[in-house]
Every structure is written in structure tokens, then in C-alpha cells.
N, C-alpha and C positions, 0 to 999 in steps of 0.2 A: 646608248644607254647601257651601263653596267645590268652585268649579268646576276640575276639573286638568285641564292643559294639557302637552302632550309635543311638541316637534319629534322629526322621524324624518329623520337626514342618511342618506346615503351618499356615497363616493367613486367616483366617473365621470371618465370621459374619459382613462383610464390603457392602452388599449386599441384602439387600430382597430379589431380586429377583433370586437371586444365591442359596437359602437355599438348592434346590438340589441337586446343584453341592459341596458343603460343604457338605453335607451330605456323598454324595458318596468318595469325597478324605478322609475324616476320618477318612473311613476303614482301610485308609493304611498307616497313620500316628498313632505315636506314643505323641505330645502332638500339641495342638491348640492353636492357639495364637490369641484371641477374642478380637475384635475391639469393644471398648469400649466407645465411645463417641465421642472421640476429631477430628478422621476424617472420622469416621462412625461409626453406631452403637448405640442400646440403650437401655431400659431396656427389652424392649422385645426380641431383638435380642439377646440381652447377655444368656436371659433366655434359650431360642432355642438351641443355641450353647455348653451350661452349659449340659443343659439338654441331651441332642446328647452326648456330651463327655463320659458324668456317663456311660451311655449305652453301649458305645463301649469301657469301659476302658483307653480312652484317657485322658494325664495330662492336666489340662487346667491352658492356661496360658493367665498372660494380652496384649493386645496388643495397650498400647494408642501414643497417637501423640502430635504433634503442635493443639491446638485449634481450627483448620482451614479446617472444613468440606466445604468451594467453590472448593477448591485445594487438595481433596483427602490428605493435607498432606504431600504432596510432595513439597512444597515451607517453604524455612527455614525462620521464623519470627524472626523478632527483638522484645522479650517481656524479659518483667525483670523476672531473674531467681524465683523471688520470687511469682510472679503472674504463672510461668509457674511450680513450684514445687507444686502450689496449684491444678492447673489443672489436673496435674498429678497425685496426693492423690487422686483425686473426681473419675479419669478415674478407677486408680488400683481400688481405694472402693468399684466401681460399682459393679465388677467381683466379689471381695472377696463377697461381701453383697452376690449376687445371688451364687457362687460358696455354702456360709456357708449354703444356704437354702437347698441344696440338700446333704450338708454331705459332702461338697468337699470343700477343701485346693484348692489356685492356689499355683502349684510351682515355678512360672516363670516369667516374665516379657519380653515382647520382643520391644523394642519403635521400631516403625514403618516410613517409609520414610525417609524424611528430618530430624526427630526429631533422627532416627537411625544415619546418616550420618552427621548432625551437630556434635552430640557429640565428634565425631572424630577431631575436628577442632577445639571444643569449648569449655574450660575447664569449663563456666559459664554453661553451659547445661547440660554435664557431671553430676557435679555436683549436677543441680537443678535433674537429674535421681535420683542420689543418695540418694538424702535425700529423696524424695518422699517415695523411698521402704524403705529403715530405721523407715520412719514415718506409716508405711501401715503395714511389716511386712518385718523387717530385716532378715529374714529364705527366704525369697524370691530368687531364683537363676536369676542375670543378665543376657541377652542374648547379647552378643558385637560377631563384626567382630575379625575374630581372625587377630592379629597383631595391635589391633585398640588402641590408643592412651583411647579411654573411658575405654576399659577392665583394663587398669591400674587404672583408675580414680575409677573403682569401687571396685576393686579388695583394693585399699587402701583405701578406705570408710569402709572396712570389710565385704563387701558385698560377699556373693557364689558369682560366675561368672560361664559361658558355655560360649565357643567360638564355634560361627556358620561359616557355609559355604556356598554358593548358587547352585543349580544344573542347574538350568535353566537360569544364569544369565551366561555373557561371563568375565572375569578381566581380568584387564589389568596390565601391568610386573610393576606395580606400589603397585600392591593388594587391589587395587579397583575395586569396578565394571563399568564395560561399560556405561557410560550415555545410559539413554533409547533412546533419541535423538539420538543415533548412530546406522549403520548399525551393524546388528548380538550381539547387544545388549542382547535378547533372544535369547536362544538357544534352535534348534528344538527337536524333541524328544528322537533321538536317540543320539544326545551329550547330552542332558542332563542326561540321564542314565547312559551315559558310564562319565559322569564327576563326576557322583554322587559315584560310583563306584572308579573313581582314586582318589578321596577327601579321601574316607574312605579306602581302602585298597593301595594306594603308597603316601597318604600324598602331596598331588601333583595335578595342572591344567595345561592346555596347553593355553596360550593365544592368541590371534589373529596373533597376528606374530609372532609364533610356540614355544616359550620361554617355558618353565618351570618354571612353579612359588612355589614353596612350601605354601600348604595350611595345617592348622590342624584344625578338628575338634572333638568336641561333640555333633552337633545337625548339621543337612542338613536341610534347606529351599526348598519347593517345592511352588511355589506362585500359588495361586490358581486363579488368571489373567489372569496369561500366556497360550495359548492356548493348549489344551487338556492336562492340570495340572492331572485331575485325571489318564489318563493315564501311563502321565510321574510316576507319584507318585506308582504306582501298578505294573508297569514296572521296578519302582528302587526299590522299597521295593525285588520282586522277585528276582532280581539279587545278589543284599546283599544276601538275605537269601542263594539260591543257595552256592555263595562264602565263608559260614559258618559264615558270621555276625549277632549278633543278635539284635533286632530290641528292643530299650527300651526305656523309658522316662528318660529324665535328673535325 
């Protein structure tokens, strides 16, 4: 039997006043996906988070957005792809800049909110991703929803790609996620463990009205928002492990 393998990201450094609680989920992820300006985030947090990583052997990775620090991010803009590809270079450069000061590579890119979830919709955005990392550092691995109309978009840019999955988030028979707006949108701790768990060893979720959705990954999302994140996150690293998976960065 082939050996399985799971990266476990999270999104850090969106928070000053969180730096503890980023701290602590760290331990139990394998790479971090550092908010970088565009919906939080800045030179000194990057620094933080950069720094934290090296420590703990985590990959660090970028994590920028829509421009739009009032709205966390999470409201899709109407900006020209070309204004928004430049944004994008400034966000990833931050990371790389501060990543190269400590001796560390980013491997990853992860776009965040709306900027994640436009793509899917928006071949203009898509793309302004694409060229962003091309322009930054084409070795850079994409982070897309698997099944996501962007993972093609990049995946034919030449870009690496990783297909993620969510533990704490609910999808619906669509293979989307749950509007946050909706009840049981998050999920509590103990489905989130045991979803984290069916993502990586049956390929598979249950959705709200009991369906079976086929998910596949490379990387699990643990959000560090979500209430008692670090838990869920130590909780499902443990279970993996248990189940003989092993825990790795992209």
C-alpha cells in the first residue's frame, strides 16, 4: 500500500492581536499562508509570522487578496485585471522580500476570500493570479479548490498547482462551500476532525442534506477564525497521524 501524504495549511498573520493564537496552531500545521497586505497584514506581521515559521519548520506561504482591507477581503471588486495583477506582485514580493531575509523560499500562494472564490467565476482574475506568480516566481505552487475552474486556469498558465480542501467549512452537493451567512456554515470540532479525516483517507464529504460529494486533496485548510481552530487543528493532525498519514508540506 502506497504511503498518503497531506499538507495541513492555515491562514496567519491577518491579526495583531491573534499573534498567540497563530502561534499555537503552527505547531500543528505543516505550511502557513501569510497575509500580506491586501486584507491584512504588513511588514511587520509578515516579519512575525516569517520568522515563527523558520522556527517550527513550516513552508511559508503567501496569502494576498482583493485590495480591500474595510471588508477583510471577503467582497469581490470590480478592479482591472491589470491594476489588480500589480497588487498582487507587491502582496507576493512582500513575503518573498521578508521570506529571502531569513533564508527562506515561499512555496506557495494561497489568494484568500473573495479574491479565492472570484477566480472560480472569473477567467479575468484567474488570470491576473497567474501572471502575478509567473511575474514573482513561476516555481511558486498554486493553492485552488479542487474541482475549481481556476486550478485549470493555472494549471495552463504552467503554473505547479495543489488542490485544497476545507475541514471546518460545511459544502454543498455543488462543491462549494456553505455561505458563511448560512446556518452550520462552520463546522464544530468534532466534524471538523472527522471531515478532515474523510477528505484525506475516503476522498469524500457529507453535506448538509447527507449527500456524498467526492473531494480530493493535497493540502487541508484549518482557519484560524473559526472557533477553537487550534484545537481542531491538533485534533486532526493527531488523527491523521494515528491513521498512518503523514503530515508534509506541498
Amino acid at each position: 500500500m502506497s504511503e498518503i501524504k497531506i499538507d495541513l495549511n492555515a491562514d496567519l498573520g491577518e491579526r495583531l492581536e491573534a499573534y498567540g493564537v497563530d502561534a499555537e496552531l503552527m505547531k500543528y500545521i505543516s505550511s502557513a499562508n501569510i497575509a500580506c497586505g491586501g486584507h491584512a497584514g504588513d511588514q511587520e506581521s509578515v516579519h512575525r509570522m516569517v520568522e515563527l515559521a523558520r522556527s517550527l519548520e513550516v513552508a511559508v506561504g503567501a496569502h494576498p487578496s482583493f485590495p480591500d482591507r474595510q471588508n477583510f477581503g471577503r467582497v469581490a471588486m470590480k478592479i482591472a485585471p491589470a491594476d489588480l495583477q500589480r497588487s498582487l506582485e507587491e502582496q507576493i514580493g512582500l513575503v518573498a522580500a521578508v521570506a529571502a531575509s531569513f533564508g527562506v523560499k515561499v512555496k506557495h500562494v494561497k489568494p484568500h476570500g473573495a479574491l479565492y472564490h472570484s477566480a472560480n467565476s472569473d477567467a479575468d482574475v484567474a488570470q491576473a493570479i497567474a501572471n502575478a506568480v509567473r511575474t514573482v516566481d513561476p516555481s511558486m505552487i498554486v493553492v485552488a479548490q479542487y474541482g475549481s475552474v481556476a486550478l485549470e486556469c493555472y494549471q495552463e498558465a504552467g503554473l505547479r498547482t495543489a488542490t485544497e480542501a476545507f475541514a471546518d467549512r460545511a459544502y454543498e452537493t455543488s462543491g462549494v462551500l456553505r455561505s458563511r451567512t448560512l446556518p452550520g456554515a462552520l463546522l464544530d470540532e468534532e466534524r471538523a476532525v472527522e471531515q478532515a479525516k474523510s477528505i484525506v483517507l475516503r476522498g469524500c464529504v457529507v453535506t448538509p442534506d447527507g449527500s456524498r460529494l467526492d473531494v480530493r486533496a493535497d493540502t487541508i485548510c484549518f482557519h484560524s477564525d473559526t472557533p477553537n481552530a487550534t484545537t481542531i487543528a491538533k485534533r486532526g493532525r493527531v488523527a491523521l497521524e494515528h491513521a498512518g498519514v503523514r503530515i508534509a508540506p506541498l
